[in-house]
VEXTITI-290069 format. One record per residue: x, y, z of N, C-alpha, C, O, CB in turn; residue in three letters. Coordinates in steps of 0.1 Angstrom, whole numbers, padded with zeros to 4 digits, always signed. Atoms other than C-alpha are relative to their C-alpha. Glycine has a CB too. Layout:
N
XYZXYZXYZXYZXYZala...
//
This chain:
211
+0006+0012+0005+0033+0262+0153-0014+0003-0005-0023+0010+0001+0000-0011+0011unk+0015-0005+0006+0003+0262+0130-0012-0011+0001-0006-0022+0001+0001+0004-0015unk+0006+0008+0003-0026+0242+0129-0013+0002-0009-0014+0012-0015-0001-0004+0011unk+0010+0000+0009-0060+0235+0111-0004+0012-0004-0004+0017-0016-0008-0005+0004unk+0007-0011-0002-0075+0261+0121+0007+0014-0004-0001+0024-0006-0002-0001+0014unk+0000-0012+0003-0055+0289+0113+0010-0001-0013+0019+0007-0016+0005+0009+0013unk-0004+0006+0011-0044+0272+0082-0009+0005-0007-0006+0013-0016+0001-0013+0000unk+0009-0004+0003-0076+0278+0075-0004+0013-0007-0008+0018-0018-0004-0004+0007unk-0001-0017+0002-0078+0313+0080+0005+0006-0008+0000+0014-0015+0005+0006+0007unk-0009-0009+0010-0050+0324+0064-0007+0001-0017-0010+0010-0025+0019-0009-0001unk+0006+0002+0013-0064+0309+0036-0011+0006-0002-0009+0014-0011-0003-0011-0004unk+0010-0009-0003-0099+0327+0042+0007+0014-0008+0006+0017-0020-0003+0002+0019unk-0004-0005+0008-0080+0352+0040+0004+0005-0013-0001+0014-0020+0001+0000+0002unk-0001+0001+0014-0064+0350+0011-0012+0001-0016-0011+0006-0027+0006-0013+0001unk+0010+0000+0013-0094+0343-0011-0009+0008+0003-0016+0012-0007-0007-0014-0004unk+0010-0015+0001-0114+0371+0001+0007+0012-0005+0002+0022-0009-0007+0007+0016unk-0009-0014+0004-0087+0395-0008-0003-0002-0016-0010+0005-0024+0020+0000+0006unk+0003+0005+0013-0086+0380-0040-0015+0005-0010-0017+0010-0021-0001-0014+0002unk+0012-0005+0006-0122+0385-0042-0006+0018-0002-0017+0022-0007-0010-0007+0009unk+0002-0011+0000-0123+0420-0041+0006+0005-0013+0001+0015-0019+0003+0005+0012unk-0004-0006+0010-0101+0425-0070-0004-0009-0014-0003-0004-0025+0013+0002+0003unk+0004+0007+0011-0114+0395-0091-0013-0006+0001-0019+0000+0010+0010-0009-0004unk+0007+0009-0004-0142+0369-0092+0007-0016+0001+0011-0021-0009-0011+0001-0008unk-0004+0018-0001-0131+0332-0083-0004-0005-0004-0016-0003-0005+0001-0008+0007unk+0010+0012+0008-0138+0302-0100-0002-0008+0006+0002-0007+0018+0004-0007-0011unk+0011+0006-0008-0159+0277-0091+0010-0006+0018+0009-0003+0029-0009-0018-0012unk-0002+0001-0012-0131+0258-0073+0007+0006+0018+0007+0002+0029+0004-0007-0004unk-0004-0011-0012-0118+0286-0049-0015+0002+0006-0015+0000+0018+0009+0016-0006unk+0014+0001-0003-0158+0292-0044+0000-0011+0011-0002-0008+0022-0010-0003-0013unk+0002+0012-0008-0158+0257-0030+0014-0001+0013+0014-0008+0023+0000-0014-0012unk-0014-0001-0011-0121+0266-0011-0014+0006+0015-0017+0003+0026+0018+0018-0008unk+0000-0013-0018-0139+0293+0010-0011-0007+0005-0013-0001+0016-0006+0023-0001unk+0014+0005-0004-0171+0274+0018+0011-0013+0010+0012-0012+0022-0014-0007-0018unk-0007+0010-0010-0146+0241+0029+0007+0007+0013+0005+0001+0023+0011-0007-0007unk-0010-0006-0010-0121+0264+0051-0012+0008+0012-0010+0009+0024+0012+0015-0009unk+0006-0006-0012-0149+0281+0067-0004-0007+0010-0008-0003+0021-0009+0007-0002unk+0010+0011-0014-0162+0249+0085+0010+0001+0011+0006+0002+0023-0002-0022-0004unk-0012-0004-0008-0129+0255+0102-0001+0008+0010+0004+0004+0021+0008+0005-0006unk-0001-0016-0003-0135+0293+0112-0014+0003+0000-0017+0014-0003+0008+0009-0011unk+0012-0005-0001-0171+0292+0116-0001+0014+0009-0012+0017+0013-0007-0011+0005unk+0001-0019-0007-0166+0331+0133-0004+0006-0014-0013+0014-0016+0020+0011+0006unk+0000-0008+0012-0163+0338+0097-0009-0003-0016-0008+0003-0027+0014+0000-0002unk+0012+0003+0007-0192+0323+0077-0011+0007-0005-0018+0004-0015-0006-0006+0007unk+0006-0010+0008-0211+0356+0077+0012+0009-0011+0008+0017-0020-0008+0011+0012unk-0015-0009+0011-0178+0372+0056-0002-0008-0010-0007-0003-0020+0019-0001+0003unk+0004+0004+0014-0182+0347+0033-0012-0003-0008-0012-0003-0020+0006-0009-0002unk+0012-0002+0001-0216+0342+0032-0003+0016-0014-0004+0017-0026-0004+0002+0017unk+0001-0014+0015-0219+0380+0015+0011+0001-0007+0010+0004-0019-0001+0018+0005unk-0005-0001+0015-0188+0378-0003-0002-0010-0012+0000-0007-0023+0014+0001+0001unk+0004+0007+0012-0199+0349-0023-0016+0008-0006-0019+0009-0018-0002-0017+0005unk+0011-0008+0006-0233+0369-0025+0003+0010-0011-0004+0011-0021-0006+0006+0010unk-0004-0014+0006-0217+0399-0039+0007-0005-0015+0008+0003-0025+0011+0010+0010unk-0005+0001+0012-0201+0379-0064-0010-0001-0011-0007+0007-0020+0008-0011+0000unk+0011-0001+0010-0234+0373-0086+0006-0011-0012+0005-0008-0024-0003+0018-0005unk+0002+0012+0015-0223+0341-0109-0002-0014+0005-0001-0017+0017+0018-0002-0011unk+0005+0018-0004-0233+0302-0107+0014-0004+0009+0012-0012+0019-0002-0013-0019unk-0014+0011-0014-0194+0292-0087-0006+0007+0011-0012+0001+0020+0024+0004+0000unk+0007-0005-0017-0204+0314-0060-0012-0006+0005-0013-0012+0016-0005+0017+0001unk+0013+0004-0007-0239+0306-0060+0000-0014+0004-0005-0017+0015-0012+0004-0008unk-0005+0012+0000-0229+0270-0064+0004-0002+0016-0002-0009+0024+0012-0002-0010unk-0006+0003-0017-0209+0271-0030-0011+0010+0008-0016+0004+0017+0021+0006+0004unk+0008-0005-0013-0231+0296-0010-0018-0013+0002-0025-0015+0011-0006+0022-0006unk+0013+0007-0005-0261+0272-0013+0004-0013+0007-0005-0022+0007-0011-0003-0013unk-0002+0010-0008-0242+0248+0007+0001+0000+0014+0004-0009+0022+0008-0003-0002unk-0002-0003-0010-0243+0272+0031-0016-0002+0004-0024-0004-0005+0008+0011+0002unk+0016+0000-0005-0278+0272+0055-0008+0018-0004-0002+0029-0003+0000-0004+0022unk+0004-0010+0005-0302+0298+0043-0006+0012+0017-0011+0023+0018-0013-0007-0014unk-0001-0007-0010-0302+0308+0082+0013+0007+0004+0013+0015+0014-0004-0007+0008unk-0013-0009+0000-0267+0322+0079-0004+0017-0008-0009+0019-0019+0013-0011-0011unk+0004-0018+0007-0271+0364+0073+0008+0003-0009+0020+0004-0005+0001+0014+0010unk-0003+0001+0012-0265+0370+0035+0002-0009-0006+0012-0009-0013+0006+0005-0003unk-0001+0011+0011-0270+0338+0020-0017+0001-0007-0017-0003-0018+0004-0019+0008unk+0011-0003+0006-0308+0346+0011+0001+0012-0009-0005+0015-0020-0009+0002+0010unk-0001-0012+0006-0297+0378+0004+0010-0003-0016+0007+0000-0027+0008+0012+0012unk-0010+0008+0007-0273+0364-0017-0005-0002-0014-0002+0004-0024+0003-0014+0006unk+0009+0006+0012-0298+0342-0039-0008+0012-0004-0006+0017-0015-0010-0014+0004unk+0007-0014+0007-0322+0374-0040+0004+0009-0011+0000+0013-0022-0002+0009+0009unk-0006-0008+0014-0297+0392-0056+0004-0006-0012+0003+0000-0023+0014+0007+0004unk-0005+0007+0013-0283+0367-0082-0012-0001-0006-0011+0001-0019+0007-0015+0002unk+0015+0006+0003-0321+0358-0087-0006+0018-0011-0013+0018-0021-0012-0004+0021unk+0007-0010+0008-0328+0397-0099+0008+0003-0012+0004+0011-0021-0004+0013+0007unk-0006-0002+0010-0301+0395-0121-0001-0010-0008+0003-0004-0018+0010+0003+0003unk+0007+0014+0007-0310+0363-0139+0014-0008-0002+0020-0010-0013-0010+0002-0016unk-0015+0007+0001-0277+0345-0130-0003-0013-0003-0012-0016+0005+0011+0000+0013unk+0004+0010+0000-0281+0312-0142+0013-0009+0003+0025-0004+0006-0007-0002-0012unk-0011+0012-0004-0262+0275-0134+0003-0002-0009-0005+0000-0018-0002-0012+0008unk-0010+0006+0009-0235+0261-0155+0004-0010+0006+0008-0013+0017+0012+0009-0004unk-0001+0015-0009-0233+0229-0156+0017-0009-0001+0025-0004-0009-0015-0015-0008unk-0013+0005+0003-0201+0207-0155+0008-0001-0015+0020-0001-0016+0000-0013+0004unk-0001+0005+0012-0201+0202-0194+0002+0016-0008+0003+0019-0020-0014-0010-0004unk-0004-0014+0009-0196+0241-0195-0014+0010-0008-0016+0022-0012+0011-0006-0014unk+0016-0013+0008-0234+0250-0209-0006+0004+0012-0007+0000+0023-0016-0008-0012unk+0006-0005-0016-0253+0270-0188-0016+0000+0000-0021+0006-0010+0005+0018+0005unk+0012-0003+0001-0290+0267-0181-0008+0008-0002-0008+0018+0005-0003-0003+0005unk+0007-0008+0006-0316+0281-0200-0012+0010+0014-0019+0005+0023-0008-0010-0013unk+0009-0003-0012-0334+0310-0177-0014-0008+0001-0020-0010-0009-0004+0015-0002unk+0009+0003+0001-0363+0294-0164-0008-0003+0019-0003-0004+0030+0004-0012-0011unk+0009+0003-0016-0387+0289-0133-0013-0014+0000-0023-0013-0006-0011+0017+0004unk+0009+0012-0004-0406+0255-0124-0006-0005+0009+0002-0003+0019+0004-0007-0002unk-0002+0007-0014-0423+0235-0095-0005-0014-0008-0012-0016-0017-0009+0007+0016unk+0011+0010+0002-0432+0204-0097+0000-0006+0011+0006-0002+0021+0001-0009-0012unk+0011+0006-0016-0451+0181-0070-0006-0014-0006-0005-0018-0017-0018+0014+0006unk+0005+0015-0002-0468+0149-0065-0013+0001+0003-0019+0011+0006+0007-0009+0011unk+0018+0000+0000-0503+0135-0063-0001+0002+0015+0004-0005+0024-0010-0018-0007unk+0009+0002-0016-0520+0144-0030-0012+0005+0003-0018+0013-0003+0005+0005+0011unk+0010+0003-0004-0544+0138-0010-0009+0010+0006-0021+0007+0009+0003-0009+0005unk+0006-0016-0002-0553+0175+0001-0007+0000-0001-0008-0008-0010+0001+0011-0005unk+0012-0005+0005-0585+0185-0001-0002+0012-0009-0013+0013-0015-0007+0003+0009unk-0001-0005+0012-0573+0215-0023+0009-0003-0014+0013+0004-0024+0002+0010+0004unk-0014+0008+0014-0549+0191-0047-0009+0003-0012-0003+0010-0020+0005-0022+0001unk+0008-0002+0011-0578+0191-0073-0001+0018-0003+0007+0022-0011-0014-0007+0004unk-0001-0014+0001-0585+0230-0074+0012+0001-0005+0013+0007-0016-0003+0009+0013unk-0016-0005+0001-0546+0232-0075+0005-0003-0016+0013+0003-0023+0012-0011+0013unk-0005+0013+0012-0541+0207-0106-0008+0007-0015-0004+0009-0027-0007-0022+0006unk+0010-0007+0008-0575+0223-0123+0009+0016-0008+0012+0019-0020-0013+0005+0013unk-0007-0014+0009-0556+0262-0124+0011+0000-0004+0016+0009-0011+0003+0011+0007unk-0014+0001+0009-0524+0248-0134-0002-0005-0011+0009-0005-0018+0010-0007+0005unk-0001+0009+0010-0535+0228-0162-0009+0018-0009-0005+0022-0020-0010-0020+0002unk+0001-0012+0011-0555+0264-0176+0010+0012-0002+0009+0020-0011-0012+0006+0003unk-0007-0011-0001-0529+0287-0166+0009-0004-0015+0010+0002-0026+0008+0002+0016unk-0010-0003+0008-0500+0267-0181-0005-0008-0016-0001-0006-0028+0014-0007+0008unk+0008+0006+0011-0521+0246-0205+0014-0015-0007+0014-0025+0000-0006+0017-0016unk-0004+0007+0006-0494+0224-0228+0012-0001+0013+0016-0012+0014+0001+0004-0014unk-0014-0007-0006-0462+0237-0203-0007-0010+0015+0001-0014+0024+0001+0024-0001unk+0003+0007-0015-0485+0218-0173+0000-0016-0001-0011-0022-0003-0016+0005+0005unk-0006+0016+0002-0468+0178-0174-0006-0007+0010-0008-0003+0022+0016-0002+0001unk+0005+0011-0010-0481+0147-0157+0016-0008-0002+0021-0006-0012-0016-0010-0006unk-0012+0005+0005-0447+0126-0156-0001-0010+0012-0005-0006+0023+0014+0011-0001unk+0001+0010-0006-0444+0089-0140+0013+0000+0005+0022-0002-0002-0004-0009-0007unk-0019+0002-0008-0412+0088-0115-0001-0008+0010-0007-0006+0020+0008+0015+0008unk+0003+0015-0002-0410+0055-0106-0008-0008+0008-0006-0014+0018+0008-0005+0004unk+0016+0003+0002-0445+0047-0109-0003+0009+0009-0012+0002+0015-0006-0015+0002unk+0011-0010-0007-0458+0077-0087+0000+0012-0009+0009+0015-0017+0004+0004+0017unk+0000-0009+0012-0472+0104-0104+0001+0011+0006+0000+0013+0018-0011+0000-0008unk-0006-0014+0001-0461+0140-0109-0004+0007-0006-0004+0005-0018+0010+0003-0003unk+0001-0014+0006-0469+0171-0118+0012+0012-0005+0021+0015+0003-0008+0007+0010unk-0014-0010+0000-0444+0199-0135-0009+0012-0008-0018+0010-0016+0018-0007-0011unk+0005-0011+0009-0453+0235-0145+0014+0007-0002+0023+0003+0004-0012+0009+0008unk-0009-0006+0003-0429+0256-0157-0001+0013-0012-0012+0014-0018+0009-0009-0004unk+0004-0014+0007-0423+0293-0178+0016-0001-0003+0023-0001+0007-0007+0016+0010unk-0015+0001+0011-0388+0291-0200+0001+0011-0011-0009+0017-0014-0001-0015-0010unk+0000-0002+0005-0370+0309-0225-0006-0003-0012-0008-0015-0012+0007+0001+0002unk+0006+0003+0007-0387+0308-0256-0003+0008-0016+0002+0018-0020-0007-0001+0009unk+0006-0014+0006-0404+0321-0286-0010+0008+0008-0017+0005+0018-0007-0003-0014unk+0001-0012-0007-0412+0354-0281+0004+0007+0012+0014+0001+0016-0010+0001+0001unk-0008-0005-0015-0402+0374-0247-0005-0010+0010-0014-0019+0010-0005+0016+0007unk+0003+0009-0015-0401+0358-0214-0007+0008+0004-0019+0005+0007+0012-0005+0012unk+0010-0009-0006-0414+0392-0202-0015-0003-0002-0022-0006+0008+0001+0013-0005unk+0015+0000+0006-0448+0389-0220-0002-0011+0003-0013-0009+0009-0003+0001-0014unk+0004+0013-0009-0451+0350-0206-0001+0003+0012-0012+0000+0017+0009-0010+0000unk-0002+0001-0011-0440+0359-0174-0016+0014+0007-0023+0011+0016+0018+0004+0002unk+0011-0009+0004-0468+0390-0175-0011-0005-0001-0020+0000+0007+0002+0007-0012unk+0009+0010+0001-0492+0365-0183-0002-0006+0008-0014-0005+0011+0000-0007-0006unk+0001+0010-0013-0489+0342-0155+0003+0001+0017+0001-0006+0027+0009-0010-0003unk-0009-0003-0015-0470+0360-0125-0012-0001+0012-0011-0010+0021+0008+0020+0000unk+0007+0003-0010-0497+0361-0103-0005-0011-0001-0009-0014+0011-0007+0007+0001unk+0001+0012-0004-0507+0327-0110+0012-0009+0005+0011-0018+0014-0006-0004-0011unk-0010+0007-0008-0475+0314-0104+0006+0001+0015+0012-0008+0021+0008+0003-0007unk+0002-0002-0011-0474+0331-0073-0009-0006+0009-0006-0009+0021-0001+0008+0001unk+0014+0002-0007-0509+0320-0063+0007-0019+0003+0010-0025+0013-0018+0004-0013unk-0008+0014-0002-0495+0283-0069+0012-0002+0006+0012-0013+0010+0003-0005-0010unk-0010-0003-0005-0465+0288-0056-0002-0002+0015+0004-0010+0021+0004+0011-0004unk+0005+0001-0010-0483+0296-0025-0008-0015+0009-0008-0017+0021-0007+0008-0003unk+0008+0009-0005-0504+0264-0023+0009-0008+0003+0012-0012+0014-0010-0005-0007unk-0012+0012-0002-0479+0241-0032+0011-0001+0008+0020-0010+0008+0007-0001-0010unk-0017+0000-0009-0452+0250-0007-0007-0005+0015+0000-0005+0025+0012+0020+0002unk+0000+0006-0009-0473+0235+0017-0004-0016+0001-0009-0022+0010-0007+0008+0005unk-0001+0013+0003-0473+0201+0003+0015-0006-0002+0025-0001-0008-0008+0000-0012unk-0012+0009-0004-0447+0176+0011+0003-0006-0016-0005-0014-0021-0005-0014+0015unk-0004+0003+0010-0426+0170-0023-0002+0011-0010+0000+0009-0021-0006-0012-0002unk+0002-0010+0010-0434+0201-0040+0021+0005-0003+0029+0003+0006-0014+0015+0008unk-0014-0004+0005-0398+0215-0057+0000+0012-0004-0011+0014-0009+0005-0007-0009unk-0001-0014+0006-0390+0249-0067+0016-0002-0009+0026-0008-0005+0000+0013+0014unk-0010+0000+0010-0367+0254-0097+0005+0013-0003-0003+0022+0000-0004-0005-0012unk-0004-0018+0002-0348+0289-0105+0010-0007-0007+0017-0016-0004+0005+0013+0015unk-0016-0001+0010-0322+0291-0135+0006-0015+0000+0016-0016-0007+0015+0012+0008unk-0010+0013-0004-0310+0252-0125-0002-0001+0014-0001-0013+0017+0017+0002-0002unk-0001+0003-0012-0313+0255-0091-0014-0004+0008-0025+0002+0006+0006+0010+0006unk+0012+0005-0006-0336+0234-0068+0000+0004+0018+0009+0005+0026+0000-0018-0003unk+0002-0002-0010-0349+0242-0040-0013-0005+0007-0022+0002+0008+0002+0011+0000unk+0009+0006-0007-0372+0216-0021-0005+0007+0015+0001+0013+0024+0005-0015+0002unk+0004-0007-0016-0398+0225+0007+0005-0004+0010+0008+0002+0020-0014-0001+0006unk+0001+0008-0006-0393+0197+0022+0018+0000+0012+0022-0008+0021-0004-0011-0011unk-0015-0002-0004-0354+0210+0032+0002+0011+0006-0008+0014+0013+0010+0000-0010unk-0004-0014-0008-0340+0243+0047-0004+0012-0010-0007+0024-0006+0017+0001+0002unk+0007-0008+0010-0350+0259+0019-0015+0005-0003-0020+0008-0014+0003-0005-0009unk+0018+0004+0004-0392+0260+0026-0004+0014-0006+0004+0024-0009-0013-0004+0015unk+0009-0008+0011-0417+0281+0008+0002+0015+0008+0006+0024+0001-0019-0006-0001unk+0000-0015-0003-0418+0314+0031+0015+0002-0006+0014+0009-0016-0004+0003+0019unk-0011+0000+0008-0379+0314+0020-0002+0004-0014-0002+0016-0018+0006-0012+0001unk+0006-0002+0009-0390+0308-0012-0004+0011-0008+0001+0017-0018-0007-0005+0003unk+0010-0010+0009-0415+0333-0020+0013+0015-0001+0010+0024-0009-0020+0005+0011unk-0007-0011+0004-0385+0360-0018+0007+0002-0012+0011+0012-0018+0007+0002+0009unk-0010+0003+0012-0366+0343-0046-0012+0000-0009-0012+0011-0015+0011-0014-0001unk+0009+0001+0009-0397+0334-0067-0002+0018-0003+0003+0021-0014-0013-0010+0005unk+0005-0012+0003-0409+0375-0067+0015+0002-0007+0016+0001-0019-0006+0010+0014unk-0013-0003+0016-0368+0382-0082+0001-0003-0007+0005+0005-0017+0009-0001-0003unk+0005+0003+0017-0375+0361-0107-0001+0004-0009+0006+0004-0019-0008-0002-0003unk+0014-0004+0002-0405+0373-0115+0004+0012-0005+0001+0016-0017-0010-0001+0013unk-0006-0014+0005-0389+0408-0116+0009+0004-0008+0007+0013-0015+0004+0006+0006unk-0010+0002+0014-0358+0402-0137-0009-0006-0011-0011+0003-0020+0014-0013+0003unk+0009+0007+0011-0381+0378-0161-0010+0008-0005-0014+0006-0016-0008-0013+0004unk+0013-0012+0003-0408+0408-0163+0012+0009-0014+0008+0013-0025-0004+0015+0021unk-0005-0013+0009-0378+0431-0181+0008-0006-0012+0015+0002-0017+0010+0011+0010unk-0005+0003+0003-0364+0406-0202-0008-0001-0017-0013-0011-0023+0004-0007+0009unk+0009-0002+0014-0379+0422-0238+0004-0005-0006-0005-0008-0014-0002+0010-0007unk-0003+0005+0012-0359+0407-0260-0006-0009-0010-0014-0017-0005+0008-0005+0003unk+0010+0018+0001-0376+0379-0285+0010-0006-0003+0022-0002-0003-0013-0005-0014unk-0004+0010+0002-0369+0347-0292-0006-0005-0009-0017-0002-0008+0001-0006+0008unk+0008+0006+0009-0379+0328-0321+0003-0014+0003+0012-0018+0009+0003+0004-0013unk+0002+0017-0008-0387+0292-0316+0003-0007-0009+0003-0019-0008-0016-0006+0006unk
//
């Protein structure tokens, strides 16, 4: 006699075998992530094999997992140096890109903060009204010319900000499509491991772009 639980499994099984000889699409991604609530023994197995896969279905389902599970950081790090981006339901996939944006506060270094972002990113540094409170967005996108040579330009300021802002309540972190608020399981010391892969894939990415 069988029940949930090793219903479950079997299936586990099944789709990791699978994964070794193919990649799965999104919804088998989302199979192994449901079955494991089942089989939580086996959460670090799928954990790195969705890591190892390196495309947006995997990454899709592993970020549903807690970034305190061992290889789900590792996971994002690795997709992150490869510049995997998200694909959205409609089939296009988002343009590489890195953002935060944040809210007015009352900090005593919010001004300083707002000052080096508005020279770093200059036009690229947004004020934006979201329903009626105000916002800040910086961001570094494909573009004309290389991303490298932007990213070259700013990496250490983006870091430096990066830094401030992850200790403010509402700040957001963006990667390829993917959000990652402080304010969730995801905070800034987390963070700063994915922002530096970025940073390092986006450094080698010579190609141009014409605008």
């Amino acid at each position: 006699m069988t029940g949930p639980h090793t219903e479950a499994a079997a299936a586990l099984d099944r789709l990791l075998s699978r994964m070794q000889r193919t990649a799965l699409p999104a919804a088998e991604c989302q199979q192994l992530v449901e079955h494991v609530g089942l089989v939580p023994g086996r959460i670090k197995q799928v954990a790195h094999a969705l890591g190892a896969q390196r495309d947006a279905a995997a990454l899709d389902a592993l970020l549903q997992l807690s970034p305190g599970v061992p290889g789900v950081v590792e996971g994002l790090h690795g997709a992150m140096l490869e510049g995997v981006v998200r694909r959205w339901p409609s089939g296009r996939t988002c343009p590489p890109m890195l953002a935060l944006d944040f809210r007015r506060s009352r900090a005593r270094a919010f001004s300083s903060i707002c000052q080096r972002a508005e020279q770093v990113f200059g036009p690229d540094f947004e004020s934006l009204d979201v329903d009626g409170q105000l916002h800040y967005r910086v961001s570094v996108t494909d573009g004309p010319g290389t991303l490298a040579g932007r990213v070259a330009a700013k990496s250490q300021d983006i870091q430096w900000l990066h830094s401030r802002l992850g200790r403010l309540r509402g700040t957001r972190l963006w990667l390829n499509g993917w959000c990652f608020p402080v304010d969730d399981a995801w905070r800034a010391p987390v963070q700063v491991h994915l922002v530096r892969a970025w940073l390092s894939w986006a450094a080698s990415r010579t190609e141009t772009r014409r605008g």
